[in-house]
C-alpha positions in Angstrom: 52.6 5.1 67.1 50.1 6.3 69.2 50.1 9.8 68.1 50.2 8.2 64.7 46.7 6.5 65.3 45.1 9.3 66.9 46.2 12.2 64.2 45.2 9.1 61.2 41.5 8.5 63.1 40.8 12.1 62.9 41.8 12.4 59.1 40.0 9.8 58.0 36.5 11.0 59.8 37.3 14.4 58.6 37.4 12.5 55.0 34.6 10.8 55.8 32.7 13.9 56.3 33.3 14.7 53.1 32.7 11.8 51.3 29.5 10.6 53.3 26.7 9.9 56.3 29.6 10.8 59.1 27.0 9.3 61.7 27.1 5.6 60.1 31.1 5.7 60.1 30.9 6.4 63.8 28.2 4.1 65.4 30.0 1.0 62.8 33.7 1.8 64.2 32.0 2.3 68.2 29.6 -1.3 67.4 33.0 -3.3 66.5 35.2 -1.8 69.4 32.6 -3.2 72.1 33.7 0.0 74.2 33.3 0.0 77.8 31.0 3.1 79.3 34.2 5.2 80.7 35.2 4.7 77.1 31.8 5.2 75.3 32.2 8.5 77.6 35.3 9.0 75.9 34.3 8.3 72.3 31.4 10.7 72.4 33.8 13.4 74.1 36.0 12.8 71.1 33.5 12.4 68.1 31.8 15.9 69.4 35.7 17.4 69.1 36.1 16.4 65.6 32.1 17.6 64.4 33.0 21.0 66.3 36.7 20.6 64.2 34.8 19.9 60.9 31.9 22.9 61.5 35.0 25.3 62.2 36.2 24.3 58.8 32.2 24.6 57.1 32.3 27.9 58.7 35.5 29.5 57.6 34.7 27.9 53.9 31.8 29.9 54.0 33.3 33.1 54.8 36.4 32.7 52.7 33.6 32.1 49.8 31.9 35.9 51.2 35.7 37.2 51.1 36.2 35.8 47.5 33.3 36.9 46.1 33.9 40.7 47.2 37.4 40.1 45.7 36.3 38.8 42.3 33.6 41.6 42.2 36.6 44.1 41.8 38.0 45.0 38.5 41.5 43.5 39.3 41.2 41.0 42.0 44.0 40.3 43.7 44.7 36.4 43.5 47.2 36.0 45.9 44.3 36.9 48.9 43.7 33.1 47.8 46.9 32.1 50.0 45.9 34.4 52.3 42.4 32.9 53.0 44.1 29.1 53.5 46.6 30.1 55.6 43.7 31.9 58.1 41.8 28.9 57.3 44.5 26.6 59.0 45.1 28.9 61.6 41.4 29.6 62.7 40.6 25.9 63.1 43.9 24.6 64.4 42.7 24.6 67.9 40.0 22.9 67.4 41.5 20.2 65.0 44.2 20.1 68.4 41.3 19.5 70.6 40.1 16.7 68.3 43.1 15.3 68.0 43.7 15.5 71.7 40.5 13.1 72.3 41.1 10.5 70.1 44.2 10.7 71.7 43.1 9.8 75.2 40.3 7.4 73.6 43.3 5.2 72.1 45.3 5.1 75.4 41.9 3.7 77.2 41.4 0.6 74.1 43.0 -3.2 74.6 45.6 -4.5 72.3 42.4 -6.4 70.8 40.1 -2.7 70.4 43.3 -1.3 68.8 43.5 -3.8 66.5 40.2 -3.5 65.6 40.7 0.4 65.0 43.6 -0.3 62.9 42.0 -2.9 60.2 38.9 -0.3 60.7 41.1 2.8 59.2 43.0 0.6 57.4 39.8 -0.3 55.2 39.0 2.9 55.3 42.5 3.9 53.8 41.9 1.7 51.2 39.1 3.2 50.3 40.2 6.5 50.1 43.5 5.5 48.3 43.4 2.7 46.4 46.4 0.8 46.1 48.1 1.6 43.3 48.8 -1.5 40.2 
């Protein structure tokens, strides 16, 4: 469950990166968790994971865009380099999404039963958001 948590905090901010101000989502979710400092310590150690996580992924995008281009600029491109470019995509920033994950990890193991159930109705709202339920 734990593992769960963690790997579902760091896919929802990474959505949240995407979809909107990544700095709000963060200072609302550390406000309502009333984190002590060794675990404000923690949070920041973890938030800076996942921003270095989501700058690897900026930063490959932008050179698989460079690689595409050059490919499209031939006469016969070849499309499979496309599977190519997310499979060195995934493997590039795997570390770093591991290092992420890893901190949130160690965040969660330092909250109260209250803090975790704060987190959960946190990403659970934010889950809803993101995939609304279906009627």
């Amino acid at each position: 469950m734990r593992r769960l948590l963690a790997f579902l905090a760091l896919g929802l901010f990474s959505l949240a990166a995407a979809a909107g101000p990544l700095d709000r989502d963060y200072e609302r979710i550390e406000r309502a968790l009333r984190l002590t400092a060794e675990q404000k310590v923690q949070f920041e150690l973890a938030v800076a994971a996942t921003q270095r996580a989501l700058l690897g992924v900026a930063m490959s995008g932008m050179l698989v865009r460079e690689r595409m281009s050059r490919e499209f600029d031939k006469s016969r491109p070849d499309l499979n380099i496309l599977y190519d470019f997310h499979d060195q995509l995934i493997e590039q920033n795997k570390p770093l999404f591991r290092d992420a994950r890893n901190e949130w990890m160690k965040l969660h193991a330092m909250l109260d039963p209250e803090q975790v159930a704060i987190a959960k109705r946190y990403f659970e709202d934010k889950l809803d958001l993101l995939l609304p339920p279906v009627r």
